[in-house]
C-alpha positions in Angstrom: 68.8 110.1 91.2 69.7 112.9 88.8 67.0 114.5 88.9 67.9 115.1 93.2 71.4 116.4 92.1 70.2 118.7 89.9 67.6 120.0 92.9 70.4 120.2 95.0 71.3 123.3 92.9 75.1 122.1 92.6 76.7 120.6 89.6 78.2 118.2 91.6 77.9 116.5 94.8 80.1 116.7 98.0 81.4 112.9 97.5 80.4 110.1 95.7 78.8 108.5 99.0 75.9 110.9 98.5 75.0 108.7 95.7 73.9 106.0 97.7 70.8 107.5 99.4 69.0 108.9 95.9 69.9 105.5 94.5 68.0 103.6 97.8 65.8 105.8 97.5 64.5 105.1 93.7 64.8 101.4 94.5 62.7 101.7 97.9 60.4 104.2 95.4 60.3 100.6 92.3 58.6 98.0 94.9 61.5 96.9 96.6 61.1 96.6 100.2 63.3 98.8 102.7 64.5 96.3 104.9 65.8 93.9 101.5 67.9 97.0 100.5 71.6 97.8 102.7 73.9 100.1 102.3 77.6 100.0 103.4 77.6 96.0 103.9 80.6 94.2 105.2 81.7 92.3 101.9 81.2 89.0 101.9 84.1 88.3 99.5 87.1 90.5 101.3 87.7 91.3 105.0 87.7 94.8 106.0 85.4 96.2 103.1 82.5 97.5 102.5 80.0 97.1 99.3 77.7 100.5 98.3 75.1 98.9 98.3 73.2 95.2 98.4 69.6 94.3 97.9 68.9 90.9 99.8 66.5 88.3 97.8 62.2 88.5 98.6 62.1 85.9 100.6 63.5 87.5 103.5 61.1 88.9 105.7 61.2 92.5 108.1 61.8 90.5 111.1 64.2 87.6 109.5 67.8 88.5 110.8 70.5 88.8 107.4 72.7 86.4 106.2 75.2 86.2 103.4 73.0 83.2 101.9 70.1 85.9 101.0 72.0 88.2 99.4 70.6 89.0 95.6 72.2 91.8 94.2 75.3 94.0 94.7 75.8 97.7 93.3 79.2 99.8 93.3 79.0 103.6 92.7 81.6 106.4 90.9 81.4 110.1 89.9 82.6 111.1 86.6 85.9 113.5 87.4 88.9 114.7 85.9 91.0 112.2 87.8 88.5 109.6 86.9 90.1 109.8 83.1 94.0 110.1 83.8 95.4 106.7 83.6 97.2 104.4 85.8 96.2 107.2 88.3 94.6 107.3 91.6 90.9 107.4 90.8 91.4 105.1 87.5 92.4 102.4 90.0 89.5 103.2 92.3 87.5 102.6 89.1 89.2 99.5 88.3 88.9 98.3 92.3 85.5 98.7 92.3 84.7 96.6 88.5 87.2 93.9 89.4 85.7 93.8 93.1 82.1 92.7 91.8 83.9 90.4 88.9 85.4 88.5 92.0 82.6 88.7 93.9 80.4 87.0 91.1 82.8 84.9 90.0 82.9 83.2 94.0 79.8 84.5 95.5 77.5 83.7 92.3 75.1 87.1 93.0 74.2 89.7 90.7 76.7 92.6 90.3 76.2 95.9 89.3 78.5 99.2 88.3 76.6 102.3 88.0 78.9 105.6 86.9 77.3 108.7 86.6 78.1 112.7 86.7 77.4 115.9 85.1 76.7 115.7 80.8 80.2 117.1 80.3 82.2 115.4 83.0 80.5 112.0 81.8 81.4 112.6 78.6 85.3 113.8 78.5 86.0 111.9 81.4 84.5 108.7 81.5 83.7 107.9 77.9 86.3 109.8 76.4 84.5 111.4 73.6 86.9 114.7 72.3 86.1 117.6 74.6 88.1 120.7 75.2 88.6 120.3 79.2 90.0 123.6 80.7 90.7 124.5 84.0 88.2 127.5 85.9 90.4 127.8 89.4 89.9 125.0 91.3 87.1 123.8 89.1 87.3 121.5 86.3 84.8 122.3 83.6 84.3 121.5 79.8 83.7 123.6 76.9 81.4 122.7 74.5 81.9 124.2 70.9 77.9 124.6 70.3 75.0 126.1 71.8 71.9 124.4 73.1 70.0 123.0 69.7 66.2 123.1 70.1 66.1 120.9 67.2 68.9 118.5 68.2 67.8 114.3 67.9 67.2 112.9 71.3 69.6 110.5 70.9 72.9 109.7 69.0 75.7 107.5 69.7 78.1 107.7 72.4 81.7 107.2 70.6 84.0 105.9 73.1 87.5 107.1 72.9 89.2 106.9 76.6 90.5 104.5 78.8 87.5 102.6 79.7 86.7 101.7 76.0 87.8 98.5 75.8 86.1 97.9 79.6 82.8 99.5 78.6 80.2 99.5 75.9 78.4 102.3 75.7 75.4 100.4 73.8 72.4 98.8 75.4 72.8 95.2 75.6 75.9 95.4 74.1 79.2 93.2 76.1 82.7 93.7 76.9 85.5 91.1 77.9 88.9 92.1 79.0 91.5 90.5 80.6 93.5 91.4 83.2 97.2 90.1 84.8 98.9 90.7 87.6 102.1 92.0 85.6 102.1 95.6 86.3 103.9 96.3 89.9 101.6 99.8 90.0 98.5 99.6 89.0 95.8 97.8 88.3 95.4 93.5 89.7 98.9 93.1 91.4 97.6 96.7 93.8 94.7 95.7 94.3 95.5 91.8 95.0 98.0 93.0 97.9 95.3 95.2 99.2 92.5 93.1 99.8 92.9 90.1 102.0 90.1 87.5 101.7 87.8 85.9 103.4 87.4 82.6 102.6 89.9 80.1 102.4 88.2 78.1 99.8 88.9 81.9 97.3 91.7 81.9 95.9 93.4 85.4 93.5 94.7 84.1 90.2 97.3 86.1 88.1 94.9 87.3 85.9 90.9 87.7 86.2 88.6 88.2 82.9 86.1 90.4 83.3 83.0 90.6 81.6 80.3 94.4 81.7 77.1 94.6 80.3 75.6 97.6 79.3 71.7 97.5 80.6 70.9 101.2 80.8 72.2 104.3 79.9 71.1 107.9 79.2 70.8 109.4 76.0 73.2 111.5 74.1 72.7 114.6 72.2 72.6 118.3 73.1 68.8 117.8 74.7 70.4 116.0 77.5 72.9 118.5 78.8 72.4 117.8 82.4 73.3 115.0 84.4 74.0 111.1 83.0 74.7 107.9 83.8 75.2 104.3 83.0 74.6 100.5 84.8 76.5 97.4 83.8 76.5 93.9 84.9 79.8 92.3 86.0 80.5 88.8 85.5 84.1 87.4 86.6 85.5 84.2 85.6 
């Protein structure tokens, strides 16, 4: 997957729905059959809305029609972006839509949930994690400058040093957990929004004033000046 944005021959892409074909395609490319994998599914959890993508269980055969019941595995999707690291802002809800989404959707559903960010080295790295980085403006385009050239020499890999808003969400270490809590206090942002914005399905589902969230870091790319390109990161969401 970011290997086909940088053949592309553009830092980034159009929108962050171009992510989900690359991604279907490496899954379809690791054994998994095409008709188990879906993309823009109906959620199962919340009327009107649409998961990135699902992968249904190996049982189901080419020819057996879909039902909730053999649904395995769901996946959300974000770009790294300048709005993704202003908080209490547009796309830092978005982010938080989409994490507490899955956490609900586990937490009911009992299936497999997935959050995948990913983005340029730079944009990754100022925006998401939160690492220290000069971030200037170049017109319309935001870019970050890095006080170093390219080092030959550099280790492959070092620590990511979390130091944005997603740090107490996120680890940034393989294997490593997170728990967070969040209410419904806030009138603007975060659980109350996004509680008055999704209706669900079933009546048996009920929203709580709080949810506690639970990510898993299972994979993410190296850092260090030898990986300048393109990154990303997958954790597991668990809601209770």
């Amino acid at each position: 997957m970011l290997g086909y944005q940088s053949k592309i021959g553009r830092r980034q892409f159009i929108h962050e729905a171009s992510l989900r074909y690359p991604i279907a395609d490496s899954i379809t490319g690791n054994g998994i059959a095409i008709h188990r994998v879906v993309l823009e599914k109906l959620h199962p959890s919340f009327k009107s809305k649409k998961i990135d993508l699902v992968i249904y269980n190996n049982s189901l055969t080419k020819a057996a029609k879909k039902s909730d019941k053999d649904l395995l595995e769901f996946y959300e999707f974000k770009l790294a972006k300048s709005g993704t690291a202003k908080e209490n802002g547009k796309e830092h809800q978005r982010v938080f839509d989409d994490v507490v989404r899955l956490a609900y959707c586990n937490s009911w559903e009992k299936k497999d949930c997935f959050f995948l960010m990913c983005g340029t080295y730079e944009e990754f790295r100022a925006y998401f994690v939160g690492q220290k980085t000069l971030v200037v403006s170049n017109g319309k385009t935001n870019t970050v400058k890095t006080s170093t050239k390219l080092n030959p020499n550099a280790p492959n890999y070092e620590e990511w040093k979390p130091d944005g808003i997603y740090k107490d969400w996120f680890s940034f270490e393989i294997g490593e957990s997170k728990v967070k809590v969040f209410n419904n206090a806030n009138q603007d942002w975060g659980l109350l929004p996004f509680q008055k914005n999704y209706n669900i399905r079933h009546p048996k589902n009920t929203f709580g004033t709080s949810i506690t969230v639970k990510t898993t870091c299972l994979a993410i790319s190296p850092v260090g000046d030898k990986n300048k390109t393109h990154v990303a990161g997958i954790w597991k969401i668990e809601g209770s």
